[in-house]
N, C-alpha and C positions, 0 to 999 in steps of 0.2 A: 533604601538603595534604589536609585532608577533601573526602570525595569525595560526593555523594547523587544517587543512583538512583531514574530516577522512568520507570513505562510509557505507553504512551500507545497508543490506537485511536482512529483519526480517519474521520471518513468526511465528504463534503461531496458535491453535486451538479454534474452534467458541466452547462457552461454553454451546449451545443450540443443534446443531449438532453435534459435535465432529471432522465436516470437518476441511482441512487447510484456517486460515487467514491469507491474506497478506496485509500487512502492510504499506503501500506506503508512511510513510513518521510519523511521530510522530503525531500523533491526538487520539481524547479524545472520537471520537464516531466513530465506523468502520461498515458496514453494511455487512456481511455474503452474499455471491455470492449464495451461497447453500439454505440455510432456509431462507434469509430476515432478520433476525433478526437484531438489531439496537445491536450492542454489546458496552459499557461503556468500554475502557480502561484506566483505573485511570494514573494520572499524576503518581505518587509513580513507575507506573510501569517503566514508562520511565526513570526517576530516574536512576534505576539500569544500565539500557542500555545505557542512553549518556556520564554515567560517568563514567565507569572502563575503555573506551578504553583508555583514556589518563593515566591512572594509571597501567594498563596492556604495555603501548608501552615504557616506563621507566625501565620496567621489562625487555622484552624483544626486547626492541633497534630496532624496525620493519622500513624495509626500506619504500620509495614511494611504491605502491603498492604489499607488501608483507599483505596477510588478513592471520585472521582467523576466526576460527567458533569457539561460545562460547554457553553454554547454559546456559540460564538466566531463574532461578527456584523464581517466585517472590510472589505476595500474593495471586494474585488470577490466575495468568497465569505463562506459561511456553513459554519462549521465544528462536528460536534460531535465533541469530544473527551470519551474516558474517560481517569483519567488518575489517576496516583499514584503515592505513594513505593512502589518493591519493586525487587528484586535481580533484574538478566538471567536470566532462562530461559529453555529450551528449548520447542516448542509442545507436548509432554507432559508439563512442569511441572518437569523437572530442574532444580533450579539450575545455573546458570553459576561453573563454579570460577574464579573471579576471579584465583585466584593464580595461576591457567595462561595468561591471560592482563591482561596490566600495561596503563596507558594506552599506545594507540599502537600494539599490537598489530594489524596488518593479518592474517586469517585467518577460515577455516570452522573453528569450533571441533568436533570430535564429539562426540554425543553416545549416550549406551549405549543408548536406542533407536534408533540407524542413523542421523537426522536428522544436520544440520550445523547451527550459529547463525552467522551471518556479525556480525562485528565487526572495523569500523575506527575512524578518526579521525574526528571532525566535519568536514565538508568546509568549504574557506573562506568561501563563500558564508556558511555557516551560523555558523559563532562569527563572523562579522561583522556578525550585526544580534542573536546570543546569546554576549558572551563570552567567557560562564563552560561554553556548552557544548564539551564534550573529546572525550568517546566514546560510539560508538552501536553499541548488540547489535540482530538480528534484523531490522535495516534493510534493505528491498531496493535494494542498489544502484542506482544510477540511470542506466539504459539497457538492466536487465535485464528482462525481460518475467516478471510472477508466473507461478508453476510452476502455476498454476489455468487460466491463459492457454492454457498450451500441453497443452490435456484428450486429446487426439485422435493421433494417430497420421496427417499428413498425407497418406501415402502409402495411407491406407484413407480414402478419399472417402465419403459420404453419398449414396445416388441422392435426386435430387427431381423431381419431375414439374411444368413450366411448366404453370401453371392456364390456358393461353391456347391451346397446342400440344400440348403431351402429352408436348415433348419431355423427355429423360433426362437430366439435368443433374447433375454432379457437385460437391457441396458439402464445403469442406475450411474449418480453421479459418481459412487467408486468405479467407474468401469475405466479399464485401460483405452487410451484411443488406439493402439496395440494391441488388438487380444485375439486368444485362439478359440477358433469354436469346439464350445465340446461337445461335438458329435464328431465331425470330420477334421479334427486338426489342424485346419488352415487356420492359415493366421490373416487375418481381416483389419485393415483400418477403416476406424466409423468416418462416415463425410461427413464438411460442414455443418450441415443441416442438422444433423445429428445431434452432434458435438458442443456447438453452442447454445443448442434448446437444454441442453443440461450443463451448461458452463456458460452463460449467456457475457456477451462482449460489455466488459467494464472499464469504463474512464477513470482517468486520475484522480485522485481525491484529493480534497486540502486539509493541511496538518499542521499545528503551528506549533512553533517553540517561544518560551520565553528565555533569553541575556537578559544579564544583570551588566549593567552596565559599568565600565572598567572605573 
């Protein structure tokens, strides 16, 4: 059965903060780098996203690696997706030997720069409101935290200094950018600087699905 290969980087806004979320892969609960927040993205949403591209490349006859950018205004979010025909690879451009792995394949494929490509099945959630989609490379599983996430080394704290006390406060990637000191009970938000040395600023990633073709 023909199979076609198509990538996608999505990024959309947290509906608590108003910062950029990215989107590492179709999942149904995404967690906010910014606020914490546990943010719900309804199936419906995805909907829109896995299925125009095949109905958009009909349109416009896009070659192997020819993307575009589309913005996807949907119920409760606003998405924009890059997005196009091209074969699994690796995030230093290897291709994915396909023939090592078949549809169906559950595995960390290696790659000869070190890296892994995680690829499994479409999850049911997902061929139920797409489907013809089967298999997804370079997908963050859903309930794994991105490797961007975890920048820091827990067990080596940050010292911070309460602008209020003077007290010595240890800041770790669990720390609130909300939080109160425990000496004097104010409540302190960390700056920038801070913030992002233990949450460091992450770009979109590329994720591919494989359609079987109708």
């Amino acid at each position: 059965m023909p199979v076609a290969f198509y990538v996608f980087m999505v990024t959309t806004n947290c509906p608590e903060c108003g910062q950029p979320l990215m989107l590492d892969g179709p999942a149904l609960q995404v967690t906010c780098r910014m606020c914490r927040s546990l943010v719900d993205i309804p199936a419906a949403e995805w909907k829109d996203i896995v299925s125009f591209p095949s109905q958009m490349q009909r349109q416009l006859q896009l070659k192997e690696g020819d993307l575009r950018t589309s913005l996807n205004i949907g119920r409760e979010f606003t998405m924009r997706v890059r997005w196009g025909p091209k074969q699994p690879s690796c995030a230093c451009g290897a291709l994915v030997d396909l023939a090592t792995c078949p549809m169906g394949t559950d595995a960390d494929l290696p790659c000869v720069c070190g890296r892994t490509v995680a690829t499994f099945p479409a999850p049911e959630w997902l061929r139920a409101v797409s489907l013809r989609a089967t298999q997804l490379w370079g997908v963050l599983r859903e309930g794994v935290a991105a490797p961007d996430d975890v920048a820091r080394d827990s067990t080596k704290p940050i010292s911070f200094s309460c602008v209020e006390c003077g007290a010595n406060l240890k800041i770790t990637s669990e720390s609130a950018r909300l939080l109160e000191c425990t000496y004097c009970k104010s409540e302190l938000f960390l700056p920038d600087q801070l913030w992002f040395a233990i949450h460091p600023i992450r770009t979109r990633q590329r994720w591919y699905i494989a359609f079987v073709s109708p």
